[in-house]
C-alpha positions as a printed Julia matrix, in Angstrom:
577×3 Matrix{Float64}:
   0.0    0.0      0.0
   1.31   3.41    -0.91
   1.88   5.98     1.13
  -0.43   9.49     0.89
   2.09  12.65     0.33
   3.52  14.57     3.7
   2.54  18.17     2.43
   2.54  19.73     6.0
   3.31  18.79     9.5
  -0.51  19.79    10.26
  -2.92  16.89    10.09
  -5.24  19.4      8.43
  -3.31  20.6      5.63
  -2.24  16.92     4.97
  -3.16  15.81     1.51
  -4.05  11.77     1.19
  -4.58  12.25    -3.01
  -2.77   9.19    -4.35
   0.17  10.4     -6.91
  -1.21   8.95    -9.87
  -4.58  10.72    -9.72
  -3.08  14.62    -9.91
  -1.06  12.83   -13.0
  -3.71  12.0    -14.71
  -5.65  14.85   -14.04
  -2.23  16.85   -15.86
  -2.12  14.62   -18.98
  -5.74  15.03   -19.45
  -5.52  18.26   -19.68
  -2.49  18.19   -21.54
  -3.93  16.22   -23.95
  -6.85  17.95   -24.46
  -4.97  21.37   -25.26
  -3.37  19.17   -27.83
  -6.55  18.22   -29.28
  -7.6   22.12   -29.37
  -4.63  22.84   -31.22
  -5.11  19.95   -34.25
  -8.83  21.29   -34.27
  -7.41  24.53   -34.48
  -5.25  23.82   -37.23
  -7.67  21.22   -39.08
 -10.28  24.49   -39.31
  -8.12  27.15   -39.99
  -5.38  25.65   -42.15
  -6.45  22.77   -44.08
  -9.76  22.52   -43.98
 -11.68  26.64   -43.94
 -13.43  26.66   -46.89
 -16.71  25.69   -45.14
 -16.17  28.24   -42.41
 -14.83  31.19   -44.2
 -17.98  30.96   -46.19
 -19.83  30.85   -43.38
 -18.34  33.93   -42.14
 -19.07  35.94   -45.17
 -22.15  35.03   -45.38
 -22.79  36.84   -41.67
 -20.59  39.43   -41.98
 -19.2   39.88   -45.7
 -21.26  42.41   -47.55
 -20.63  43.82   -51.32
 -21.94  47.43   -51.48
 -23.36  48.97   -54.69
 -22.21  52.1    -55.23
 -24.45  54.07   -57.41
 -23.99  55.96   -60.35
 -25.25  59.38   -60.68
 -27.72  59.74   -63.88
 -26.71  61.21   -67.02
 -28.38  64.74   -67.44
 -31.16  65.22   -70.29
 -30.46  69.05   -71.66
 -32.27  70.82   -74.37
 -30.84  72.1    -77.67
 -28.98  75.44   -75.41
 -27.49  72.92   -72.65
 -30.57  74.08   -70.07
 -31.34  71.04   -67.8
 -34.4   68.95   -68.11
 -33.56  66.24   -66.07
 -31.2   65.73   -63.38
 -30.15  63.4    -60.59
 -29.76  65.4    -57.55
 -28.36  63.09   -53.93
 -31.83  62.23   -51.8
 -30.64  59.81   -48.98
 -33.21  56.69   -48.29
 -33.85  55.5    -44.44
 -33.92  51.68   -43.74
 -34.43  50.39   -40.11
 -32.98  46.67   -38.28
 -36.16  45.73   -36.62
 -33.8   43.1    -34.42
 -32.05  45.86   -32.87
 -34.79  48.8    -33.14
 -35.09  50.96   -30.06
 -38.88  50.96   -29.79
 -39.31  53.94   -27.64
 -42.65  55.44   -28.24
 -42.0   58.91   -28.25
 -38.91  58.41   -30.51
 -41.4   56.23   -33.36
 -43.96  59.01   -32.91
 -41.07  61.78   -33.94
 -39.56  59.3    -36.41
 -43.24  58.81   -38.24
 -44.06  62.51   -38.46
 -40.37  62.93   -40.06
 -41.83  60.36   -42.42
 -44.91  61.71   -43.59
 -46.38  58.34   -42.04
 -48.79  57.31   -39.63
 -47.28  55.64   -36.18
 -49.88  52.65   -36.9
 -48.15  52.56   -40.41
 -44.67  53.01   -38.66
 -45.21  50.19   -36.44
 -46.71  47.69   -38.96
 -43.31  47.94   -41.01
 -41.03  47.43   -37.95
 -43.37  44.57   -36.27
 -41.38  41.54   -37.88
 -38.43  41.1    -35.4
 -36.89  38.7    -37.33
 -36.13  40.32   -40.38
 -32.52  42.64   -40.52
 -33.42  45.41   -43.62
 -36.91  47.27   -44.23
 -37.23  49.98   -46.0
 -38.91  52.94   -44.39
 -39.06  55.58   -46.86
 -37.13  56.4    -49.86
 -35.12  59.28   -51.85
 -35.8   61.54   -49.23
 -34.4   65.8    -49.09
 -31.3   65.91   -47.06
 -32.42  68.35   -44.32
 -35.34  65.63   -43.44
 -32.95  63.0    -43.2
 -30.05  65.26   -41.2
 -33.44  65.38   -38.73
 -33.93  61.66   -38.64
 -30.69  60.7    -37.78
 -30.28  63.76   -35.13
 -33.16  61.69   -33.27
 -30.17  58.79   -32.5
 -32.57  55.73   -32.55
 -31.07  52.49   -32.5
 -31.46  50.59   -35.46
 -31.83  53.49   -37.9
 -29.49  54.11   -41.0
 -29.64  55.78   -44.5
 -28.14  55.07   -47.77
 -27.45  57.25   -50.65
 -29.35  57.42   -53.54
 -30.32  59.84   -56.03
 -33.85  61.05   -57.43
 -34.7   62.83   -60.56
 -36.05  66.64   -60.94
 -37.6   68.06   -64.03
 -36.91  71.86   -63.85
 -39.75  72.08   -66.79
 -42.35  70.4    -65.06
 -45.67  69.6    -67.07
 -44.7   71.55   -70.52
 -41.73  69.31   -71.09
 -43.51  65.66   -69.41
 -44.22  63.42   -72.43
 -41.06  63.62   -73.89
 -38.53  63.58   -71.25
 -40.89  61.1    -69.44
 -39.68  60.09   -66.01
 -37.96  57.14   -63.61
 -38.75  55.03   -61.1
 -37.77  54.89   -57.42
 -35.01  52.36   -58.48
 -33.68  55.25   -61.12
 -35.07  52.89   -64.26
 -37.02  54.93   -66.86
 -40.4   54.72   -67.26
 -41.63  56.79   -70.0
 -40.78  59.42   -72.66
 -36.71  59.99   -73.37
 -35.82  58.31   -70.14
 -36.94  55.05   -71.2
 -36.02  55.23   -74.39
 -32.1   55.92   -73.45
 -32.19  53.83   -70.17
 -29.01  52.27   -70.86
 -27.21  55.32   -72.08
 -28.5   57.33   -69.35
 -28.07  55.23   -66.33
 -24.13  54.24   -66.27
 -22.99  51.4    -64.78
 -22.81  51.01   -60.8
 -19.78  50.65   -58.44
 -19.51  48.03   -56.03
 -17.28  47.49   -52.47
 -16.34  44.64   -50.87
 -16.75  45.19   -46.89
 -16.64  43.21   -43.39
 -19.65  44.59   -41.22
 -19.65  43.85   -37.17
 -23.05  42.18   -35.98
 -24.16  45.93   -35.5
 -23.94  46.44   -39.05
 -21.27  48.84   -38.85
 -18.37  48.53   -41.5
 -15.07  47.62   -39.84
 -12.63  46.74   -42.8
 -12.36  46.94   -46.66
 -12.34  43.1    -48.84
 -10.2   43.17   -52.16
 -10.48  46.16   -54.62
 -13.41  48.81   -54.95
 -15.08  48.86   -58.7
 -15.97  52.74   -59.13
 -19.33  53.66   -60.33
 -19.66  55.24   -64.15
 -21.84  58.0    -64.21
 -23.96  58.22   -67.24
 -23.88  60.07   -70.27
 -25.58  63.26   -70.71
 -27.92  63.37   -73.57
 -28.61  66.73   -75.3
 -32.15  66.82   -77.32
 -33.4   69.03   -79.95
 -35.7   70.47   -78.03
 -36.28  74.39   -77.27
 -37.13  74.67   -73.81
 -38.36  77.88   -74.02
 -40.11  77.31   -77.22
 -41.6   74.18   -75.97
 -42.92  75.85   -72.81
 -44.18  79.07   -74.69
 -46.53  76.33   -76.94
 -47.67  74.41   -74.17
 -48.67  77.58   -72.18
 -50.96  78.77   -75.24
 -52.18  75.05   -76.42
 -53.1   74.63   -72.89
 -55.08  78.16   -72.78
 -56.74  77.46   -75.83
 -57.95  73.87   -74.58
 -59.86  75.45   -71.3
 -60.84  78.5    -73.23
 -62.7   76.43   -76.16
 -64.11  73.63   -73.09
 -62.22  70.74   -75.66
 -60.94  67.35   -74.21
 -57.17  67.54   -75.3
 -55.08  69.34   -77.53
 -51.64  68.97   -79.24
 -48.98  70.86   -80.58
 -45.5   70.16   -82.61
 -42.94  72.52   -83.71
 -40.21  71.45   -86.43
 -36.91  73.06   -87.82
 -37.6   73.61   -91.23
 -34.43  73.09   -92.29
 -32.93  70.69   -90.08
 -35.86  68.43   -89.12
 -35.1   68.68   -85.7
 -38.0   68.62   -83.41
 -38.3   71.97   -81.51
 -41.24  71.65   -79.23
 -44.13  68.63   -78.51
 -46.55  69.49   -76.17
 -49.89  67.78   -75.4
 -52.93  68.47   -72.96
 -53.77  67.33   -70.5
 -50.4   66.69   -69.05
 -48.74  65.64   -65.62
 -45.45  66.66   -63.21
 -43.29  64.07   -63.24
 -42.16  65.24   -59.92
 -45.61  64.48   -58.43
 -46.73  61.26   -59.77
 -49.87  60.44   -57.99
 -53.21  59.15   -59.06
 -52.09  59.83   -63.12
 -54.22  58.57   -65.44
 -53.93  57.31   -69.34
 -55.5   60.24   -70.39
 -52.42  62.91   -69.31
 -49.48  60.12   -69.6
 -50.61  59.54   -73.46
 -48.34  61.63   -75.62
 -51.38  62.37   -77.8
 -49.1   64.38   -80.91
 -47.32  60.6    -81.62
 -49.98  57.67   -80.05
 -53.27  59.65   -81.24
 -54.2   58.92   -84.85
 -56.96  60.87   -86.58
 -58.56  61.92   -90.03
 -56.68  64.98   -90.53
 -59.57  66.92   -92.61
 -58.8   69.64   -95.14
 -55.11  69.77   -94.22
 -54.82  67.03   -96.93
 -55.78  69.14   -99.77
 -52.75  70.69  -100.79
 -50.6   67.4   -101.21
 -53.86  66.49  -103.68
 -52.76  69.59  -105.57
 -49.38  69.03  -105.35
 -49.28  65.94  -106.94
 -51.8   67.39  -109.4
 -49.24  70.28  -110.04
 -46.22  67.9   -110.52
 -47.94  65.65  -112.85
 -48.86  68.84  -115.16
 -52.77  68.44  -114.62
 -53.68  72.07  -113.15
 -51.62  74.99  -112.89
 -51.86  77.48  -110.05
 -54.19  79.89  -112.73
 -56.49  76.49  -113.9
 -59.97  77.53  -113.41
 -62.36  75.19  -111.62
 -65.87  75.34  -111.63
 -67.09  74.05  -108.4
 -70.68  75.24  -108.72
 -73.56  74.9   -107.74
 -71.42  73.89  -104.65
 -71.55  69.93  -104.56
 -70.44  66.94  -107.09
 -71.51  63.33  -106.91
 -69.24  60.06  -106.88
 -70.97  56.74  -107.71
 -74.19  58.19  -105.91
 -72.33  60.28  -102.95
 -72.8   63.85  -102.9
 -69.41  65.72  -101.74
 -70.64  69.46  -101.0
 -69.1   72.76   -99.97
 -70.01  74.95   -96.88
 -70.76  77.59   -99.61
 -71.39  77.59  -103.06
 -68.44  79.59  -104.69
 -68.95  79.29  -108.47
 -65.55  79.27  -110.88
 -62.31  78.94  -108.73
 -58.68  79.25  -109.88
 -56.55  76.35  -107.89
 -54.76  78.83  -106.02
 -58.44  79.8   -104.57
 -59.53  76.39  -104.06
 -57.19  75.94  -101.5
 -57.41  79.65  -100.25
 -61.33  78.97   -99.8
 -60.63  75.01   -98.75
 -63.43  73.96  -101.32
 -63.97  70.05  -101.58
 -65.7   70.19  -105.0
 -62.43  72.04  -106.28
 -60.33  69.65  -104.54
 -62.15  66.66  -105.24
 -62.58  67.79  -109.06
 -58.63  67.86  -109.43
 -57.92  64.67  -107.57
 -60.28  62.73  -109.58
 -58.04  63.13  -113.02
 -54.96  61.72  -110.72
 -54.57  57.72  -110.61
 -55.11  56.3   -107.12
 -51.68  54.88  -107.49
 -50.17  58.44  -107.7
 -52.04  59.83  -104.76
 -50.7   56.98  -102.54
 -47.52  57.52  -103.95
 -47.88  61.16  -102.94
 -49.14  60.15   -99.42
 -46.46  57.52   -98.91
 -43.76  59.91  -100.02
 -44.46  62.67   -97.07
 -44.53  59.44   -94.51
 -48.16  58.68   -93.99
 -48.92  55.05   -93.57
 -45.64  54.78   -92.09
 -44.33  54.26   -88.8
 -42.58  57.81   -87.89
 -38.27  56.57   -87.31
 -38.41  58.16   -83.61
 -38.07  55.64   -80.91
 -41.13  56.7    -78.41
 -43.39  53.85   -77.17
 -46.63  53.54   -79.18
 -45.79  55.6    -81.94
 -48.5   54.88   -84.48
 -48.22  54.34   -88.09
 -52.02  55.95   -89.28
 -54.04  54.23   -91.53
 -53.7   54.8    -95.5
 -54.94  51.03   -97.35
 -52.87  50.04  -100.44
 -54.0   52.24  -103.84
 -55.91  49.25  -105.58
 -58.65  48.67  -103.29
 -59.08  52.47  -103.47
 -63.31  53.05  -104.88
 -63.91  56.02  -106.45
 -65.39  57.89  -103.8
 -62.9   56.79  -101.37
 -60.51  58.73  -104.14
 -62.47  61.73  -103.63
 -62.58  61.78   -99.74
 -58.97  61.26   -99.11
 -58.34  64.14  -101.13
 -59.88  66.2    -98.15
 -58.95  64.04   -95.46
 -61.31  61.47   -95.04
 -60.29  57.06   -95.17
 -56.89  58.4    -94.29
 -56.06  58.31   -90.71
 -52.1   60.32   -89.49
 -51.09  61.63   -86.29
 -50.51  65.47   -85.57
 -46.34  64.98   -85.51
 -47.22  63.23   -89.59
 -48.55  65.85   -90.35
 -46.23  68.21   -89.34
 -43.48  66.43   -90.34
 -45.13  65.81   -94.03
 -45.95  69.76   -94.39
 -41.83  69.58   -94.57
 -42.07  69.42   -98.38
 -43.83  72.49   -98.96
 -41.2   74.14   -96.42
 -38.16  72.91   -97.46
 -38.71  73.35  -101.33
 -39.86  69.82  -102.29
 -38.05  67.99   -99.86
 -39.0   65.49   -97.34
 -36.95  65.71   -93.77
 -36.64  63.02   -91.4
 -37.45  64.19   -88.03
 -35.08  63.89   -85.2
 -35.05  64.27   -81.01
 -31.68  64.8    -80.94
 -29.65  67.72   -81.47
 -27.56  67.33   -84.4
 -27.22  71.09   -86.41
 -26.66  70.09   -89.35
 -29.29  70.08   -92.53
 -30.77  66.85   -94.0
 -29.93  65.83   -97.16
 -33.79  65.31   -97.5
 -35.75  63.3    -99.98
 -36.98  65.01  -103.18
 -40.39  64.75  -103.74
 -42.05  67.9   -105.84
 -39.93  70.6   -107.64
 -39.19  73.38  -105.75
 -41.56  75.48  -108.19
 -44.76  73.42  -107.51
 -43.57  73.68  -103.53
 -43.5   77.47  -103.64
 -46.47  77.71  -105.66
 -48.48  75.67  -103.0
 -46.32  77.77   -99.73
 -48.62  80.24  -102.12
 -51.94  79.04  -101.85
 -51.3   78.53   -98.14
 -50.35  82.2    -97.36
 -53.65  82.6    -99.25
 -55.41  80.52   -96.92
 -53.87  82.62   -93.93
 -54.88  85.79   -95.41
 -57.89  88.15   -96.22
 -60.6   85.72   -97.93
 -59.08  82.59   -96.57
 -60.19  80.42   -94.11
 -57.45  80.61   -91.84
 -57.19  84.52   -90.77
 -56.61  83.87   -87.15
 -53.31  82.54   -88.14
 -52.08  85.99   -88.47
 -48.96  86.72   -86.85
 -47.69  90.01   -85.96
 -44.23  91.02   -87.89
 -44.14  87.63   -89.96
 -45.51  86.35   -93.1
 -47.32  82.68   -92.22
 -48.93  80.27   -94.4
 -50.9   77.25   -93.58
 -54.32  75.2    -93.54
 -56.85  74.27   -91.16
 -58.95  71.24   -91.31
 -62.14  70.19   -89.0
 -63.02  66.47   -89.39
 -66.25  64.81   -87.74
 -64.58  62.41   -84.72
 -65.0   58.46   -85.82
 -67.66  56.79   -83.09
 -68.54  53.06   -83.41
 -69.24  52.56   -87.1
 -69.98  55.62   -88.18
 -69.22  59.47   -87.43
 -70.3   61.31   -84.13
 -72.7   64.34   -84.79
 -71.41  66.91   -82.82
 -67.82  65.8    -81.86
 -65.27  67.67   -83.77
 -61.54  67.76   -84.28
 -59.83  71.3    -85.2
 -56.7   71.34   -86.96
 -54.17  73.75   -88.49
 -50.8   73.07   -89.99
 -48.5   76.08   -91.44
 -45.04  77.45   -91.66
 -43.32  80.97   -91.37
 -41.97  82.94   -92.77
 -43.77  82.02   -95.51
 -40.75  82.96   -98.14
 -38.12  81.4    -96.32
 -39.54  78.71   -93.64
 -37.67  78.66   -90.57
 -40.75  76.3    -88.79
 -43.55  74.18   -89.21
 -45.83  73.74   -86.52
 -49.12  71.41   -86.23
 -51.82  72.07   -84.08
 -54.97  69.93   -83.15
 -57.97  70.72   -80.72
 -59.92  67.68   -79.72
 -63.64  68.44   -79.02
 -63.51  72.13   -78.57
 -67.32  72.37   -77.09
 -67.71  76.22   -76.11
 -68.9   76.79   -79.62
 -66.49  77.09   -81.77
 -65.16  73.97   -84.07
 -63.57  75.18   -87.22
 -59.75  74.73   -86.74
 -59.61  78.25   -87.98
 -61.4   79.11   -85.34
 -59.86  76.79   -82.5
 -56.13  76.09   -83.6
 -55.34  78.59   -85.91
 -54.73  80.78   -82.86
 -52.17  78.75   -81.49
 -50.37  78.48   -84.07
 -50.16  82.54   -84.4
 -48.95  83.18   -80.94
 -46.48  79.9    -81.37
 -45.24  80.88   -84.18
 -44.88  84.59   -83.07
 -42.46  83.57   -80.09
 -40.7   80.71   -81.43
 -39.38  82.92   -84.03
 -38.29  85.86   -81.81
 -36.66  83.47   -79.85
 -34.74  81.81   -82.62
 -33.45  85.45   -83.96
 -35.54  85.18   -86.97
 -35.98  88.92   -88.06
 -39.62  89.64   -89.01
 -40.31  89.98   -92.74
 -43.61  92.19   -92.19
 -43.72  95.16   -90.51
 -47.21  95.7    -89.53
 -49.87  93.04   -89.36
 -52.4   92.28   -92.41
 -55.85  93.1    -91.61
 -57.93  90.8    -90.72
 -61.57  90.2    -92.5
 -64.35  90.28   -90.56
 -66.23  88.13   -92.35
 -64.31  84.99   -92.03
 -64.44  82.57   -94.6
 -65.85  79.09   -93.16
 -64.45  75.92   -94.08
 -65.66  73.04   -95.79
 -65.23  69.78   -94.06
């Protein structure tokens, strides 16, 4: 039997542990150190793929860095769009400090309710909610002066359009995640946005970043894109197509202006519109951009391509007398009549008077298959090359299924459906000496080659017939426009319901250039159902196009080519239609 150890004379302090016990007891723990240390080295040297992928998955984090917007400028480098910094706050609802008086400051700060506040925060388990986005800095300075746990911000960047409504349909507008939605900004998304940044980070369980992970990727801002547009021309035509709308009670209204020379698209404006700052409860009826989606029968603003064609082929000649009394003709059993009865007409009149019988007469002697050659030509029929979404094409059915009375009527305007921006863009020929322009959004400066279509003669003699139109004895008077020489022709078209045509539901058009020698701009104009009344688009549109016209052209440094303003008839000359 062994004997116990001797550790002190006192019988109290005297220790009867057998040796081999405290031994083992050492070597244990010796041996489990040892075993620490192979685990140790097992999970950190040779075997850490599992467990450093655990780790980032808790605490790695890649951070997008985003890119700030390209600008959208019009055609003098004035800003229509821009990305300006508008911090978003998120909240941890694990870590939230749920004082009450704190979530009642924090949900006014919002613009929220504290029943709206709480709802958001009430699911503990989740780590990231978003609590309100692209917000102004000084609110957000206020929300993080509150210090409440579990609160943070990230920066992100939100759109402003300095031209508000005037300029909405075509510069269109972006979502809360900066993606384009409409007009220009959907169109050049990907030009536009850039390309985002990201960082690779460590966060602590607090969600705080403690260290940087490999090398940052820097954002790429986006381009800026610089349009065509005028923005002072654009908002001077909105303001009076807008006016005009309330004043004659109508639905909608439209209005294009086009470089005569350049194609380049100066102003597009449409009523009813929309802020694209304040996006809330918009309906289809201000978001459509009416001037490109909207197709109509265009009315008497057809007529002079009928005598163009007529002209170029060597039928008429502006002096050709037509006899258009007693005031109506009849095709295959339809009777086509004028407003009034005007008796012998020379071409030049028929177009200053807008008779149908006259127009109808000289179309008549034309093959269908040169008409819709003519039509073609100017781009009706055709899908306009701009890249807006739900740009229509009109409506104009191939030449050989053409009856002889559907001859007649598209000669004024009727069985040929175009939108306002064709038309526009088609009056080009009579502007630009026989040539046809394509149109353009984007800024370019430099003049078209163009594609020939009449002689230059036969497209001054017609600029002729529609200063005619816009003068004394024409039925466009209103068009007037102090200090320039205009020229131009209304049309008023019954609106298409069901089957058949609606009664009282009209559509008032006018399309003209100035100066009427030298055309600096076209511009289009279309009232739909003016009701206070007044229909004719003499009457309705013609006026728009004066006062647009007036201030385009001062602001484009065109010198005026008249020096007092024609006097106006009383007696205006009504339309036939």
């Amino acid at each position: 039997m062994s004997r116990s150890v001797q550790l002190s004379s006192s019988p109290l302090l005297a220790s009867k542990t057998p040796v081999w016990r405290s031994k083992l007891i050492v070597a244990a723990m010796a041996l489990a150190f040892v075993g620490l240390a192979v685990r140790a080295s097992y999970v950190q040297v040779f075997e850490n793929a599992f467990y450093k992928r655990q780790g980032e998955v808790r605490f790695a984090r890649t951070l997008t860095l985003p890119a700030n917007r390209g600008r959208i400028l019009d055609r003098n480098g004035l800003i229509l769009a821009s990305s300006v910094p508008a911090p978003s706050v998120w909240a941890n609802p694990e870590e939230i400090d749920r004082s009450p008086e704190g979530l009642r400051q924090l949900s006014k700060l919002l613009e929220m309710s504290p029943t709206e506040l709480a709802k958001k925060l009430e699911n503990e388990d989740k780590t990231f909610v978003w609590l309100r986005r692209q917000m102004d800095e000084p609110v957000v300075k206020q929300v993080l002066a509150l210090n409440i746990k579990g609160i943070y911000t990230i920066k992100e960047y939100k759109r402003l359009y300095p031209e508000g409504e005037s300029a909405a349909h075509i510069v269109g507008f972006t979502n809360v995640e900066d993606k384009g939605q409409e007009g220009i900004e959907l169109i050049f998304q990907d030009q536009l946005s850039g390309k985002p940044g990201a960082r690779r980070v460590i966060k602590d369980r607090l969600g705080r970043v403690v260290e940087d992970v490999g090398q940052m990727t820097p954002p790429v801002d986006g381009e800026d894109l610089q349009l065509s547009i005028d923005s002072k021309v654009q908002f001077f035509a909105y303001q009076k197509l807008r006016e005009a709308v309330l004043e004659n009670k109508a639905k909608a209204g439209s209005v294009v202006v086009l470089d005569a020379q350049t194609g380049e698209i100066l102003a597009l404006a449409n009523y009813p519109s929309y802020s694209p700052d304040k996006r809330v409860n918009l309906s289809g009826e201000q978001l459509r951009n009416r001037a490109l989606t909207d197709s109509f029968e265009p009315g008497s603003t057809m007529k002079p391509f009928a005598i163009a064609i007529a002209l170029e082929k060597g039928i008429i000649k502006p002096e050709t007398i037509i006899q258009t009394a007693p005031g109506s003709i009849n095709i295959t059993g339809s009777t086509i009549s004028d407003s009034h009865p005007h008796g012998a007409l020379s071409v030049n009149e028929v177009i200053q008077k807008s008779s149908n019988v006259g127009t109808v007469k000289i179309a008549m002697q034309l093959q269908p298959r040169e008409m819709w050659e003519m039509f073609t030509a100017v781009g009706l029929g055709q899908k306009p090359q701009l890249p807006f979404p739900g740009v229509v094409s009109g409506r104009l059915r191939a030449a050989k299924t053409w009856r002889p009375i559907e001859q007649a009527t598209m000669s004024y305007g009727y069985g040929v459906s175009t939108s306002l921006f064709q038309m526009a863009r088609a009056y080009t020929i009579f502007a630009s000496d026989g040539k046809s322009l394509p149109a353009t959004l984007i800024k370019s400066g430099q003049i078209p080659a163009g594609v020939p279509v009449i002689s230059p003669e036969n497209a001054q003699a017609v600029r002729h017939m529609l200063n005619l139109a816009a003068g004394p004895g024409g039925t466009a008077q209103k068009a007037q426009t102090m200090g320039y020489s205009v020229g131009g022709k209304t049309g008023t078209a019954h609106k298409q319901e069901g089957k058949g045509y609606a009664g009282k539901k009209y559509r008032g058009v006018f399309v003209g250039m100035a100066p009427i020698e030298k055309p600096r701009i076209v511009v289009a104009v279309m009232i739909d159902e003016p009701s206070n009344g007044r229909y004719y688009g003499g009457d309705v549109a013609a006026p728009v196009f004066s006062q647009t016209v007036q201030q385009s052209l001062r602001l484009m440094g065109v010198q005026p080519d008249m020096s007092v303003k024609p006097q106006i008839v009383a007696n205006a000359v009504e339309e036939s239609f």
